[in-house]
N, C-alpha and C positions, 0 to 999 in steps of 0.2 A: 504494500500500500504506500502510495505516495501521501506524504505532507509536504504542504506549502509552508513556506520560509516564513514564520514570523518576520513582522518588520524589526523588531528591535534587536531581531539575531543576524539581519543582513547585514553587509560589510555598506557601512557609508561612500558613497558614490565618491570618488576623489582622484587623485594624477593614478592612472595605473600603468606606473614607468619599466618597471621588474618582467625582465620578458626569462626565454629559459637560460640561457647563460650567466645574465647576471643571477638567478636565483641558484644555478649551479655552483656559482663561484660564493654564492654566502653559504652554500652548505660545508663546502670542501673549503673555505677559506676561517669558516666559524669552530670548524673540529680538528683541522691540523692549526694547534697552537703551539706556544714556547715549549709547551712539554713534549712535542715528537722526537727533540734532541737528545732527550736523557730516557726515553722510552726502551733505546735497549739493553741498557745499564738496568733498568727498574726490572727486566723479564729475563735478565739474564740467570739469577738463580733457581729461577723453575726450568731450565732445560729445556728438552724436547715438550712436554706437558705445557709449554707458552706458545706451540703453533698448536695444540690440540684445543688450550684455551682460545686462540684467535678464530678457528675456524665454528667452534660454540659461539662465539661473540660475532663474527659475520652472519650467520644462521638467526640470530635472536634479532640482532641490527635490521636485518633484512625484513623479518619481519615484520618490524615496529616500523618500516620506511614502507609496508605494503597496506598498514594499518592508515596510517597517514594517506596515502592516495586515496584509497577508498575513502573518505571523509572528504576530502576536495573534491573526488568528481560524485558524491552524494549531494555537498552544497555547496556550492562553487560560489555562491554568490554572500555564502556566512562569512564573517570575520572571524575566522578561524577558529583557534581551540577554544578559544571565550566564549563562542557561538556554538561547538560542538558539544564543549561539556556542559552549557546552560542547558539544551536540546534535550539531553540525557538525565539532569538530576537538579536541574533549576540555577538563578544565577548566584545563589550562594556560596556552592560549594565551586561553581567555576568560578567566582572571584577569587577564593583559598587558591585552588591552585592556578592560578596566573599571579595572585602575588606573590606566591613562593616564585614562582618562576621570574618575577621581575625583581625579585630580591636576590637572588641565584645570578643575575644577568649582571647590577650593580655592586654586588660585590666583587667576581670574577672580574669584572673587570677593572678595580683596584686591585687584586691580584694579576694580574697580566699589567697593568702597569710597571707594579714594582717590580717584574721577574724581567721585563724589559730593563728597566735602569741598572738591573744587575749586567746584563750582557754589554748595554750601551759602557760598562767601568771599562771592560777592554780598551775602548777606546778613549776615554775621559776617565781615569783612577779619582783622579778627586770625585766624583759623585756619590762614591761608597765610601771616600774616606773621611769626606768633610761630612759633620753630623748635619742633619736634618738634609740634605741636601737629596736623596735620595728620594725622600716625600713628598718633595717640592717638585722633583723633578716630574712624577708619578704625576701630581696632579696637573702639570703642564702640560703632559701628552692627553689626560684623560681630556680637558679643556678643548684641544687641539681639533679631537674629535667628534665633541659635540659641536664644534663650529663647523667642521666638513660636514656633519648631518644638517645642520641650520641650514647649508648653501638647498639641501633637498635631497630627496632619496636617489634621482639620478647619478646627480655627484657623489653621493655617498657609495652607489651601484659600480659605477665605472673605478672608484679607487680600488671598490674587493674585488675587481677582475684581474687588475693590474698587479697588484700585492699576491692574490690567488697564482699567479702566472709565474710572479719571481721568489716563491716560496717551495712552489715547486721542483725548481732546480736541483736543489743540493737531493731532494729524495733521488728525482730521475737519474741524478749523477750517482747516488748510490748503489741503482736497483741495476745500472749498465754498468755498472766496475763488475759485480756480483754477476753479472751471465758472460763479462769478458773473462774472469777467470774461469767461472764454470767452463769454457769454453779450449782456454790455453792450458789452464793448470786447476785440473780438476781435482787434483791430489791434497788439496789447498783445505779442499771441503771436508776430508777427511781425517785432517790433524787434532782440530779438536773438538770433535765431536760430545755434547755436554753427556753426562753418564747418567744425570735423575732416572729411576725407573718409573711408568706408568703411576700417577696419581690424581684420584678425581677429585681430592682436595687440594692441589697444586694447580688442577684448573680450573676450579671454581675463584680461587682467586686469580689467577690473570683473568678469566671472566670478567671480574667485577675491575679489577684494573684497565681492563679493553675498554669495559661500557664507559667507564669515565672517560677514556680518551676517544670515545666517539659521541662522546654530549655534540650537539649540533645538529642532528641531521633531521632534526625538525624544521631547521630556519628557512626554509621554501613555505610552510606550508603557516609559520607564524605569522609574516605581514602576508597574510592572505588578500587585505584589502588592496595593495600594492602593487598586485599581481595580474597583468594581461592575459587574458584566456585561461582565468586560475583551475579548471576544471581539466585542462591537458597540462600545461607548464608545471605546478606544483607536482605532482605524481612524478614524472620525466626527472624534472631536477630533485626530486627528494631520491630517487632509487638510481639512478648517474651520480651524484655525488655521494651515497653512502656506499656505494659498490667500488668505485674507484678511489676513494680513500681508503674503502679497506684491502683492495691490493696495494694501496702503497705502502699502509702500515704494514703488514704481511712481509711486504719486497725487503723494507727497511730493515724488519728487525730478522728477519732470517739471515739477511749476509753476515751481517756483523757476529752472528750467533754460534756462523760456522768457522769464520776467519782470526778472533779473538780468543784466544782461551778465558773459559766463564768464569775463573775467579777474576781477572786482569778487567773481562766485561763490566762485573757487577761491582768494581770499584772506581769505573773510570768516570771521570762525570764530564767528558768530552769523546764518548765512543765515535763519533763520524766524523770527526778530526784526528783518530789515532787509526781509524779504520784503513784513511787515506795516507798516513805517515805510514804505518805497517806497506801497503803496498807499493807507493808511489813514491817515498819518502818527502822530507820537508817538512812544514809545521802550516798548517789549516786551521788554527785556531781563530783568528783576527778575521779569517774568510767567512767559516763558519757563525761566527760571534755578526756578522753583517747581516747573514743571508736571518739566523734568528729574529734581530730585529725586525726588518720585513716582515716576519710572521707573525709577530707579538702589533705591530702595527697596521697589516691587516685583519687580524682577529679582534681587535679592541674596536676598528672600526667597525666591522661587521654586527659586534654584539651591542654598539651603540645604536645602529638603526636599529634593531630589534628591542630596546629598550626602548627606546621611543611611541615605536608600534604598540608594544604589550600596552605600557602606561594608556597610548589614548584609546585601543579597546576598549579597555577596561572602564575609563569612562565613558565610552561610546553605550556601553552596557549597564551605565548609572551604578557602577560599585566604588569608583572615584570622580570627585568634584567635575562638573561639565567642562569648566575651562580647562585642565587639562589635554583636551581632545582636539583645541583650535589648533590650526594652521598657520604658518606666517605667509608670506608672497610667492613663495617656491614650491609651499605645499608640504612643508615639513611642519610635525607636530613639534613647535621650537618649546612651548612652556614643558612638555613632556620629558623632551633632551634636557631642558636648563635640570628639572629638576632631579634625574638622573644623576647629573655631574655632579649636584650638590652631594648626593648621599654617596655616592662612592670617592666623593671627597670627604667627608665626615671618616668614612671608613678608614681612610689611608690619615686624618687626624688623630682617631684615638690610637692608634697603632704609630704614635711621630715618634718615640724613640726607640723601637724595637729594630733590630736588623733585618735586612732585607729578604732573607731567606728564611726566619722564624715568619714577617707579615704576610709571607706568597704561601707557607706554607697552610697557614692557618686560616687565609681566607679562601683558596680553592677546596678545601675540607669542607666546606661550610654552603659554597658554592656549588657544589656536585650534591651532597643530598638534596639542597632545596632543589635543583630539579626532575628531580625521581616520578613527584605528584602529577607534571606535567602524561608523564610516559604511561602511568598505569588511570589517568583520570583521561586521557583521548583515547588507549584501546580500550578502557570499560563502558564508557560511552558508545563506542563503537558497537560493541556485542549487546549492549541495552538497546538502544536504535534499533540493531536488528534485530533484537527478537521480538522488540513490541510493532513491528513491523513496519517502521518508521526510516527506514534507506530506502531511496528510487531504488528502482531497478539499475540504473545508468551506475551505481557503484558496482556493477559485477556480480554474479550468481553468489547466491546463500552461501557455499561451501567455500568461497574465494574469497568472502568478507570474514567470515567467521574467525576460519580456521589460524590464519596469518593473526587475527587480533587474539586467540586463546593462547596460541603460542608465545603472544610478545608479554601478557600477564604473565603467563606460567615463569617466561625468562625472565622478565625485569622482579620476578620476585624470586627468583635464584639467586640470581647477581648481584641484588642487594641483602645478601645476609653477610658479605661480605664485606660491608660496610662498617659494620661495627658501632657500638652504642653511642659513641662522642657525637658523631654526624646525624644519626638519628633523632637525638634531643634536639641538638639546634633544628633540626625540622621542625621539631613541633612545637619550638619556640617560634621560630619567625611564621611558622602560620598561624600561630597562636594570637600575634600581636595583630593581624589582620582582620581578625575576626571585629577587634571595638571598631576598626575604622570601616569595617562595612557597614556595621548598624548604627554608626552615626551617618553613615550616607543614607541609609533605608530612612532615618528618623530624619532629615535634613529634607528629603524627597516628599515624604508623608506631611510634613509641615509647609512645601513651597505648593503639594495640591490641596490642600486644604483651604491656602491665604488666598489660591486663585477659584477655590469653590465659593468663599464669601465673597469675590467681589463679582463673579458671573451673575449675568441679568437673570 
């Protein structure tokens, strides 16, 4: 049975500049972030059992990116997940989770700040030597960003292609060193092969290590409103960008797995700068430490449109203040970016005298479970829709919605046991704090139709 699109769940008519490229290059440009450098270092001590985990974690990925299309070509015309999970259990519980999720967005991105100014010491030592300077520096890029999103989502579109394109580099150069030796010196492969035997608790954690490093591959289907022909485009770029990121993570951390010996792996905190010294000799550090930055500066801008986005859904949705949701000239939600910058500028304040490495560590902890709600609150919606018989037809046969959305529950609630309790409280802390500020938006709502029921003739 078909239902019609409530009006207050359709996406607001506005610039729909996001064609499939640029929405490909925010998937692939929003999930390969600072952390793909030190990824094979972090999977090095699981061995063999870290490609058993990857191939778990493309499987579950795949999944959750097949759950996602069906929901875009169901309502192409809804403002995405705010629209999906109101659809399925009312706008309550999808304000919870879009504010987790827009809390997940502004803090991460004070952490990818600060993990950028670590890289940027290479080149400028005084930033990490001189105190506070580190902080400052964080908040000048996060600034930077929201001003490129103020120019408008095009301009914002055209930087994560460009940053997409030259971040890619250093992987492709890795995954082609890795089949020119397969190729000349296959014996290479052979040397050190890691010895872990078979363990399905050594892959449940790379598991849950993958799935964090593949946060992102919703961002196609997030500014939905955004999006020209959102009912082909989003599906297309959400399953091209999660499938070819995950060969590349795969490319990446298999060479170095075979060519490193795994204790020398798991202690090097620059493996695809010793990668290339082992074979080629010389020192790649200062090369590397560039090609990072790139990444950390196209993923910062990336997750700043998308902050933007969520914010004015969400008041497009009446769970925050209306002005939030305006536009400036270019068609960028600018009050939504301002207020962004300000909270993950607060973030990177109470954290002004800690070191750079204790504030990155502790704000992407924090940042990865609030977005968990987002994963299991769009495929649970999904399988409610469908069984109260609420998906067109046009999202594809019963067994092809279903199946893909039971599978992506079953997984995301695997993969987060391995999360562990720390990350879990701060969840239900920051959704916890969300909860006053929706019911003083319900109570702020109730009060502005009441004032215009007295003065109606």
């Amino acid at each position: 049975m078909s239902v019609a699109s409530p009006p207050q769940l359709t996406a607001a008519e506005g610039p729909r500049v996001l064609g499939f490229w640029m929405c490909t290059a925010l998937v692939i440009g929003n999930i390969i972030g600072v952390g793909i450098f030190s990824m094979p270092a972090s999977l090095a001590p699981y061995g063999l059992n870290a490609l058993t985990g990857w191939v778990v974690n493309v499987a579950g990925c795949t999944l959750l990116a097949l759950s996602f299309c069906a929901l875009a070509r169901a309502f192409p015309r809804d403002d995405g997940p705010t629209a999906y999970i109101a659809r399925a259990f009312g706008k309550g519980p999808a304000f919870i989770v879009m504010w987790c999720y827009w809390v997940s967005i502004w803090i991460a991105n004070a952490a990818i700040a600060m993990g950028l100014v670590g890289y940027a010491a290479v080149f400028a030592p005084a930033l990490t030597h001189t105190p506070g300077m580190p902080v400052l520096t964080a908040m000048a890029v996060i600034w930077l960003f929201v001003l490129v999103n103020l120019m408008g989502t095009k301009t914002a579109g055209w930087v994560q292609m460009l940053t997409t394109i030259i971040k890619l580099m250093p992987q492709l150069a890795v995954i082609l060193l890795g089949l020119w030796l397969l190729v000349t010196d296959p014996a290479m492969y052979r040397a050190h092969v890691p010895t872990n035997p078979p363990s399905w608790h050594e892959v449940s954690a790379v598991s849950t290590l993958a799935l964090f490093a593949m946060l992102g591959i919703e961002c196609a289907m997030v500014p939905a409103a955004r999006v020209r022909d959102p009912e082909r485009n989003i599906p297309r770029a959400t399953l091209v960008g999660t499938l070819l990121t995950a060969v590349i993570y795969i490319g990446i951390s298999v060479v170095p797995m075979f060519l490193i010996p795994q204790q020398e792996l798991a202690a090097s905190t620059a493996p695809y700068a010793e990668l290339f010294s082992r074979v080629l000799g010389g020192g790649y550090g200062a090369i590397l430490a560039a090609f990072v930055l790139v990444s950390a500066l196209g993923v910062l801008n990336g997750w700043t449109l998308l902050a933007g986005e969520v914010v004015q859904s969400m008041s497009r949705n009446g769970g925050l203040p209306e002005g939030l949701s305006r536009e400036n000239s270019r068609g960028a939600p600018a009050r939504a970016l301002i207020l962004t910058g300000i909270l993950a500028t607060l973030a990177l304040v109470t954290n002004f005298t800690d070191s750079v490495a204790k504030i990155f560590t502790f704000l992407i902890v924090v940042a990865t479970a609030a977005t968990l709600p987002l994963y299991f609150g769009t495929t649970l919606a999904l399988v409610t829709l469908k069984w109260r018989g609420q998906v067109p037809a046009r999202a594809g046969r019963a067994v092809l919605v279903l199946a893909p959305a039971l599978g992506a529950l079953l997984y995301c609630g695997w993969a987060s046991i391995g999360i562990g309790p720390e990350p879990l409280l701060w969840l239900l802390v920051l959704g916890g704090a969300g909860v006053p500020i929706y019911l003083w938006s319900l109570l702020t709502q109730r009060r502005r139709a009441t004032a215009l029921g007295a003065v109606a003739p």
